[in-house]
C-alpha positions, 0 to 999 in steps of 0.5 A: 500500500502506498504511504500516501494512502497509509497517511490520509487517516492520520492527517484527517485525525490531525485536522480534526484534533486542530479544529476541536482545539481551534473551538476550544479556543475561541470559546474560552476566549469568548467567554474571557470577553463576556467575563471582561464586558461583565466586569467592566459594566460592574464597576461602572455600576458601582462608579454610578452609585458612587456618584449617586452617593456623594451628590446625595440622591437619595431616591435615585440610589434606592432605585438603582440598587433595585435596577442593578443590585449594586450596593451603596457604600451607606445606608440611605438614611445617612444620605438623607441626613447629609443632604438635609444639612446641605440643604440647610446650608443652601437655603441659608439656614446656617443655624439649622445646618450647623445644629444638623452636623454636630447631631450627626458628629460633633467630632466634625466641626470640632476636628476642622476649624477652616470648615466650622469658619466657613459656615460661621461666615456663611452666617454673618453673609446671610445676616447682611443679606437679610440687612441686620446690622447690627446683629452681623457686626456683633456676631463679626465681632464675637465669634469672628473675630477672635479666629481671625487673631489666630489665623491671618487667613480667617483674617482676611476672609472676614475683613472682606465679608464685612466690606459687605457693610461699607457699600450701600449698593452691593452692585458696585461691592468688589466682593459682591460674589459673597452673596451670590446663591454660588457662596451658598453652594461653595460653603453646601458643598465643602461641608457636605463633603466633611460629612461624606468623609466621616460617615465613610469613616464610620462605615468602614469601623463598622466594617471592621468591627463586623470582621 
């Protein structure tokens, strides 16, 4: 018998070993994708709920985590304790937001002096906003003052507040943009991310704790 002939069983098993293998193959590799798309739309998931999180939509962060089962990193009802304080902030309620925070952790104004001026300068801007006078130079002079004496920054900042006082129109007040709604906004959010800080703090010695 030929050799040519001897070799055709062989070659044709050879060819079906390469294509079992060939299918092997591309199924493994086509389920490393499917694995990668998997995974990559998990941690997009989860960068959509950190947003979600940190800018406190609250609502939203329940209805996504039904839709996709991704899990925030704090409970709801954290969220809306932090977004009742911004919101207090953004309405000019700084009494009310101050009292807010240090229910939720007196530790956060206390550990941050640069946070708790700026809310107290918050105060005396919406004071003048609402034309008390002689409120605003009292609390200037009673709870500002004496920071500024320990900080040439806090200093500055408040000598530039009550400048506020000096013009009666405040349209031609170099520093009118402190009574712009955007000062509210920059105060909401610099508190709301203390807040968000320490209660990802306190979630992750809970986490702790747990182990």
């Amino acid at each position: 018998m030929s050799l040519f002939w001897v070799m055709i069983p062989q070659l044709a098993e050879i060819q079906e070993q390469m294509a079992s293998s060939k299918k092997v193959i591309m199924r493994e590799e086509w389920e490393k994708r499917l694995n990668h798309i998997r995974i990559r739309k998990e941690e997009m998931n989860k960068l959509v709920m950190n947003f979600l999180v940190t800018e406190g939509y609250a609502e939203a962060v329940a209805k996504f985590r039904m839709e996709t089962g991704t899990e925030p990193d704090m409970d709801v009802a954290m969220i809306m304790d932090r977004m009742a304080v911004k919101e207090a902030v953004q309405c000019g309620n700084v009494e009310d937001a101050i009292e807010k925070v240090n229910d939720l952790n007196p530790e956060i104004l206390d550990t941050n002096p640069e946070l708790f001026f700026h809310l107290q300068q918050q105060r005396l801007i919406e004071l003048i906003r609402n034309e008390k006078i002689e409120e605003a130079l009292e609390f200037a002079q009673e709870e500002l003052a004496p920071r500024g004496e320990e900080n040439q920054s806090f200093l500055e900042e408040l000598e530039r507040t009550v400048s506020l006082l000096v013009f009666k129109d405040v349209s031609n007040c170099p520093v009118r943009e402190l009574l712009d709604i955007s000062q509210r906004l920059k105060t909401a959010n610099e508190v709301n991310a203390a807040i968000l800080t320490s209660q990802s703090h306190e979630k992750g010695t809970e986490l702790e704790e747990d182990d």
